[in-house]
C-alpha positions in Angstrom: 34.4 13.7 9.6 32.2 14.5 6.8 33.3 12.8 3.1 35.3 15.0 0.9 33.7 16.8 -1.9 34.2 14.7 -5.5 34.9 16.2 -8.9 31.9 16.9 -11.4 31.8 15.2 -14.6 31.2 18.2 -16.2 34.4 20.4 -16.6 36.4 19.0 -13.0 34.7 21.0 -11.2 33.5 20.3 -7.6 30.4 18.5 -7.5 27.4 21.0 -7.1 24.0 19.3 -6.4 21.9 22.5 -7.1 23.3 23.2 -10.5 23.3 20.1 -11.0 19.3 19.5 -10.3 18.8 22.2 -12.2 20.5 20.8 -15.3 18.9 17.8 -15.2 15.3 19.8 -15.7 16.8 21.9 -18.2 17.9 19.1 -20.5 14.8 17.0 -19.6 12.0 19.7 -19.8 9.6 16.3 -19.3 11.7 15.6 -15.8 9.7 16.1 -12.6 11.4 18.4 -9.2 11.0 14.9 -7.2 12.6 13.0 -9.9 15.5 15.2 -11.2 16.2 15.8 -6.9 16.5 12.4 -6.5 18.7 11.9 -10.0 21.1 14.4 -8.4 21.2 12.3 -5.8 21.9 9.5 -7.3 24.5 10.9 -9.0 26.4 12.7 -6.0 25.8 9.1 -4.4 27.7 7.4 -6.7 30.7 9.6 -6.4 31.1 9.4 -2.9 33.8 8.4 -0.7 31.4 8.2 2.0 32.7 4.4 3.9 29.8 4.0 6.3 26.2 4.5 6.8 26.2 7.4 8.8 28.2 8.9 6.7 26.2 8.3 3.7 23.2 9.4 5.8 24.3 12.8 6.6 25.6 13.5 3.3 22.3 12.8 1.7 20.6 15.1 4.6 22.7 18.3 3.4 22.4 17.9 0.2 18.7 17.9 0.9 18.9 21.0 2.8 20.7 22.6 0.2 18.5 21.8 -2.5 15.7 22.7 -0.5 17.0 26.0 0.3 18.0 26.8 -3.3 14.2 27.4 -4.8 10.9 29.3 -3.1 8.7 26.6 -3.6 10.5 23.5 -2.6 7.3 21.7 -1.5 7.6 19.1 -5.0 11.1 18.6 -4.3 10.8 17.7 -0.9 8.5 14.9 -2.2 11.7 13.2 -4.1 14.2 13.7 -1.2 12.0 12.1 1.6 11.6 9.1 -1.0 15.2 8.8 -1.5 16.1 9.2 2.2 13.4 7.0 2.9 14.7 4.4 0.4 18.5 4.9 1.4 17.6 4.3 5.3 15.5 1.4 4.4 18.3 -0.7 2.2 20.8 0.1 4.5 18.8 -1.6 7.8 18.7 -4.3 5.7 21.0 -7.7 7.1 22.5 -7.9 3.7 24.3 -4.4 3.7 25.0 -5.1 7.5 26.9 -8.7 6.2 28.8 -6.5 3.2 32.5 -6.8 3.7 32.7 -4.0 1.2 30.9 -0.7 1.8 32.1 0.1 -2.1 29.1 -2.9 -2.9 26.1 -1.3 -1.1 26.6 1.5 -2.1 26.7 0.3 -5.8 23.6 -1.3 -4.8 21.8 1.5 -3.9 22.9 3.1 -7.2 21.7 1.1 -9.3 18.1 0.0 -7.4 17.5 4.3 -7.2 18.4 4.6 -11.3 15.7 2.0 -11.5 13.3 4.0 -9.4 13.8 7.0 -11.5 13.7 4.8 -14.9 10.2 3.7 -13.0 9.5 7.4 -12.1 9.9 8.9 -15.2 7.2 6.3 -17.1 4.3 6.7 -14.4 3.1 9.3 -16.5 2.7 7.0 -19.4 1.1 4.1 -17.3 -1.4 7.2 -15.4 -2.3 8.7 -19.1 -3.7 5.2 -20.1 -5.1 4.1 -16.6 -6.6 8.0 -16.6 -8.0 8.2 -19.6 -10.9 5.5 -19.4 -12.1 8.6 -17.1 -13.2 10.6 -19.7 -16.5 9.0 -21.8 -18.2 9.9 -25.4 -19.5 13.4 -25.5 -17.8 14.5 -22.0 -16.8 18.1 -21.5 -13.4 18.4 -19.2 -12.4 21.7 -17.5 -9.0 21.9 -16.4 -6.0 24.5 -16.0 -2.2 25.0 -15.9 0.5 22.9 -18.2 0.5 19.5 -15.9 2.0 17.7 -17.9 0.3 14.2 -16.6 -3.1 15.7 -17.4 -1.9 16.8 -20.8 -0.9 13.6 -21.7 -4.1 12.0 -20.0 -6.2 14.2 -22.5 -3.6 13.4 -25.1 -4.3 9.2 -24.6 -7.6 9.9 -24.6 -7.9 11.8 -27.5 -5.4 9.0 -29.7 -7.9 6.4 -28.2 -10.2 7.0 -31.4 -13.6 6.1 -29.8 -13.7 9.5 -27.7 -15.5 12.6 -28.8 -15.1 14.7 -26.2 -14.2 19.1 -25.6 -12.0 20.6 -23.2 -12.2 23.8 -21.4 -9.1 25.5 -20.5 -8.6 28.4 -17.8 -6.0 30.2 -18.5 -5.0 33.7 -18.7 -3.2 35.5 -21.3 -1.8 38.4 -19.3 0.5 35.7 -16.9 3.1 32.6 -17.2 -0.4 30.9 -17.1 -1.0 31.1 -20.7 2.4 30.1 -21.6 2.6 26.8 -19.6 -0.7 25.8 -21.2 -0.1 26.2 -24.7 1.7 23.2 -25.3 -1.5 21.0 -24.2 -3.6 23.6 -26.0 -2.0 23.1 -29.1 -1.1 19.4 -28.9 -5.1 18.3 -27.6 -6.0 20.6 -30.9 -4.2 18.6 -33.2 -6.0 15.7 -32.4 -9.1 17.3 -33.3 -10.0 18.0 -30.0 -12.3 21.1 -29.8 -10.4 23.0 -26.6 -12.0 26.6 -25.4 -10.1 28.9 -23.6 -11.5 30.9 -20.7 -9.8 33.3 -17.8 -10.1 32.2 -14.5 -13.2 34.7 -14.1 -15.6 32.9 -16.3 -14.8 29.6 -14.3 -18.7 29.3 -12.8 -20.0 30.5 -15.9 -18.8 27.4 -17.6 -19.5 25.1 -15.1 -23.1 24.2 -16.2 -21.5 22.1 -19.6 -18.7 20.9 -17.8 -19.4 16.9 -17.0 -15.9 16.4 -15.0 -12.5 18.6 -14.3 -8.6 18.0 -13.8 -5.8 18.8 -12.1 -2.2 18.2 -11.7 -0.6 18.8 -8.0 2.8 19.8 -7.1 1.9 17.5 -3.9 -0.5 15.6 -2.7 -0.4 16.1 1.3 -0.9 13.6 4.1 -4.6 14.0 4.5 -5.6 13.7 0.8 -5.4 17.5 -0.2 -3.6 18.7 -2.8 -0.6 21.5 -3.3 -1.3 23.3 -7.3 -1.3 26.3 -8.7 -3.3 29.0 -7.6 -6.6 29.2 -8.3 -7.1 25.4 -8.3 -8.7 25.7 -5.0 -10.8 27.7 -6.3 -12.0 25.3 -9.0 -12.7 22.9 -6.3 -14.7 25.0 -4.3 -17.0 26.3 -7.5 -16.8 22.2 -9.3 -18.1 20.9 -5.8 -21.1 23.4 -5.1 -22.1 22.8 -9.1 -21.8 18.9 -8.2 -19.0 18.2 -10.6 -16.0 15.8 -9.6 -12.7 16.8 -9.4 -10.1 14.6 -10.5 -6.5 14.7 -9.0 -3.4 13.3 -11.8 -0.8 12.9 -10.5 2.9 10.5 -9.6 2.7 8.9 -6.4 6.1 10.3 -6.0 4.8 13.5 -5.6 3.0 12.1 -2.2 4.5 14.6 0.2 4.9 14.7 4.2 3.1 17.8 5.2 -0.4 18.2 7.0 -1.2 21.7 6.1 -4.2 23.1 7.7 -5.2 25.7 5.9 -3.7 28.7 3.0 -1.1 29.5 5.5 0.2 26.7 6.5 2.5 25.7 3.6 5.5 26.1 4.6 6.5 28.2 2.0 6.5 32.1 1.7 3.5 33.9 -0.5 2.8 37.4 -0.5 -0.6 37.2 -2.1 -2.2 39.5 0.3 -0.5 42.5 1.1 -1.3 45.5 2.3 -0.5 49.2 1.6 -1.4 52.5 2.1 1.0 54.1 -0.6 1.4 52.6 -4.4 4.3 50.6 -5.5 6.6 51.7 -7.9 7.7 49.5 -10.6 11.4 49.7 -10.0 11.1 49.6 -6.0 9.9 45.1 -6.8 13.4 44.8 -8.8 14.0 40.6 -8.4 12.1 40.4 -4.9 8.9 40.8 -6.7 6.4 38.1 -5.6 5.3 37.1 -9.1 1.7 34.7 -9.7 2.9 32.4 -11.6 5.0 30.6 -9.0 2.3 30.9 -6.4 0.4 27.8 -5.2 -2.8 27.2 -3.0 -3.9 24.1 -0.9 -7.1 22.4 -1.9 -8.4 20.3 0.6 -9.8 16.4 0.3 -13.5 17.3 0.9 -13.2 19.0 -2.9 -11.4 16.0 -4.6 -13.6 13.1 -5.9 -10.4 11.0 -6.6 -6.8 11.0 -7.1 -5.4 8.9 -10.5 -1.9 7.4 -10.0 -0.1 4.9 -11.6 -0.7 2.0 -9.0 -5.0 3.4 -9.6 -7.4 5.2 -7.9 -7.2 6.6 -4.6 -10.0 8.1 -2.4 -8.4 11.2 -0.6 -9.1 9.4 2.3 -6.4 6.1 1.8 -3.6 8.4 0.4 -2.2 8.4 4.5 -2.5 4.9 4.3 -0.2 4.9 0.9 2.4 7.5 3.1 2.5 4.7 6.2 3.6 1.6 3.4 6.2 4.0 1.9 7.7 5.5 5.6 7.1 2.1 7.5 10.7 1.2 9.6 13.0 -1.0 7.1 11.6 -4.7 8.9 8.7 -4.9 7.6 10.6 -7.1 5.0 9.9 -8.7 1.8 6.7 -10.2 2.5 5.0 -6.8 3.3 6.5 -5.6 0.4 5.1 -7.7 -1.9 1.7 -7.7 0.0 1.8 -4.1 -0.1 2.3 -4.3 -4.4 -0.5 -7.2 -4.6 -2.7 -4.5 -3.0 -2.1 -1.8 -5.7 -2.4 -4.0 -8.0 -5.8 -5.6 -7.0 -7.4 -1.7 -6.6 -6.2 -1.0 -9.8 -7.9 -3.9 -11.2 -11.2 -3.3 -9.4 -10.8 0.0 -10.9 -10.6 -0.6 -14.4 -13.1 -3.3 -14.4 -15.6 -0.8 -12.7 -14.5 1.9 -15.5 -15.1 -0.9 -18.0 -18.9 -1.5 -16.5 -19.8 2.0 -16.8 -18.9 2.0 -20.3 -20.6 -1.0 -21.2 -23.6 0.6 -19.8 -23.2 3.8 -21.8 -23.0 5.8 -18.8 -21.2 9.1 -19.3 -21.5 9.9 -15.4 -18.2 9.3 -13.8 -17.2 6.7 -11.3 -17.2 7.1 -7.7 -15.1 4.8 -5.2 -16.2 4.1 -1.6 -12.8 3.0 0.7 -12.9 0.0 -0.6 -12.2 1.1 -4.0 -15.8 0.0 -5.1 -18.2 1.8 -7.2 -21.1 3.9 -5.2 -24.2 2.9 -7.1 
């Protein structure tokens, strides 16, 4: 028998995962989809009268489904619910909850250890924008697009660094949501007295001879290193990788999603970017059904990416499977591959910053390229 549904805090009303995710990125506009999903978990979790694991389980599973089925794009929101089902699944395998007298304790448990996630979550953008930032040398010129907020506040760390003279590029384009999303980096990277030039997605190859490095934020980063964004940012890959630039990925590692697309068609998701007709469409025959650009997102494959900037470091494309496996691997691997799977990160992210530190020492504007073992390639 599936568990009853609790009262919301807000106004007695049954409890309503949807509105509530939604909420949470309304009163947060710095929350993230995987992040405020998971938060609405958490807090459905808690309420719960749910007595066993199963029960727990399936509960978690439609409310999944249900937020899933809520937006058109739920490809970054899936990101947060595998994590939390992942996380939930794990913990509960675990001999301590399976000793707990009291189901009333575990679950308590779980509360608490997936707030601290999220508390976690929600600074990774912080730690990235410092890490990040040694990325981006004296008299560099960056190209990048969209309002990511990661990359803004990358650009933003650099630019309050003090040592850094360095110009941006934006591609945006006034006549769409585009320009709206990316006014906020515009104008924040500009009051820092960095010089940022605005261009339409058109003049992208134009620029590219004065551009020295680009960046972009993902909405996922897939199983086989590619990348989920806003449309056009395949596009930037293919035109920053036939001028020989690198392309820089930003982004959360709990945006890491479990998909293996194979091409533009393969998302999942439904995009009517190509559509054909033999008569013209009227204004008022779209009403809401409209497919409108600036929700629409391409896949940019791994070949195009020169590296992907979390917080735990640098990742080649080709290791971000290997980063999936430690987060999905069955609940016994216990403790000790835990903590063998953090020493890790933690040496990669070391060898990174002491490579990024060489390069600067050496005046090299040029940025750094990792092999797979996270060294520099002379």
């Amino acid at each position: 028998m599936s568990p009853s549904r609790p009262t919301s805090r807000h106004g007695g009303q049954p409890f309503d995962v949807v509105s509530t995710y939604k909420r949470l990125l309304i009163e947060d506009p710095d929350l993230t989809m995987p992040v405020a999903a998971i938060e609405a978990l958490i807090q459905r979790l808690a309420q719960t009268p749910a007595t066993t694991v199963s029960e727990t389980l399936h509960l978690i599973q439609t409310l999944t489904a249900q937020l899933k089925q809520s937006i058109p794009n739920s490809i970054s929101l899936s990101a947060g619910t595998d994590i939390f089902q992942q996380y939930l699944i794990t913990n509960l395998q675990r001999p301590a909850a399976a000793r707990a007298a009291d189901f009333d304790t575990v679950r308590n448990h779980l509360v608490q250890n997936g707030k601290l996630f999220v508390e976690r979550a929600k600074a990774a953008r912080d730690t990235i924008a410092a890490f990040g930032s040694h990325f981006i040398n004296d008299g560099n010129v960056v190209l990048t697009n969209g309002g990511s907020r990661v990359v803004g506040a990358l650009l933003k760390s650099a630019a309050e660094s003090g040592n850094i003279r360095f110009k941006v590029i934006y591609v945006t384009d006034t006549d769409t949501h585009m320009h709206t999303e990316s006014t906020s980096n515009i104008a924040a990277l500009r009051e820092r007295d960095i010089p940022v030039a605005t261009i339409p997605p058109t003049a992208i190859a134009f620029c590219l001879d004065q551009v020295t490095q680009c960046f972009v934020g993902a909405e996922g980063v897939v199983e086989n290193g590619g990348i989920i964004s806003r449309m056009g940012t395949y596009q930037m890959g293919m035109l920053a990788k036939a001028a020989g630039k690198p392309l820089y990925v930003v982004s959360e590692s709990h945006k890491f999603v479990r998909i293996y697309p194979l091409g533009q068609r393969d998302l999942g998701i439904e995009q009517n970017v190509v559509e054909f007709r033999t008569t013209t469409r009227e204004a008022s025959e779209d009403g809401g059904g409209e497919w409108r650009m600036e929700e629409a997102v391409d896949y940019t494959p791994p070949n195009l990416i020169s590296g992907i900037i979390t917080e735990s470091g640098v990742l080649l494309p080709s290791a971000v499977a290997r980063e999936r496996e430690k987060d999905f691997r069955p609940g016994e691997r216990g403790k000790q591959n835990v903590r063998e799977g953090l020493q890790q990160k933690h040496a990669h992210a070391q060898v990174a910053l002491q490579v990024l530190a060489d390069i600067d020492s050496r005046g090299n504007s040029r940025p750094p390229r990792f092999t797979n073992t996270g060294q520099e390639d002379g």
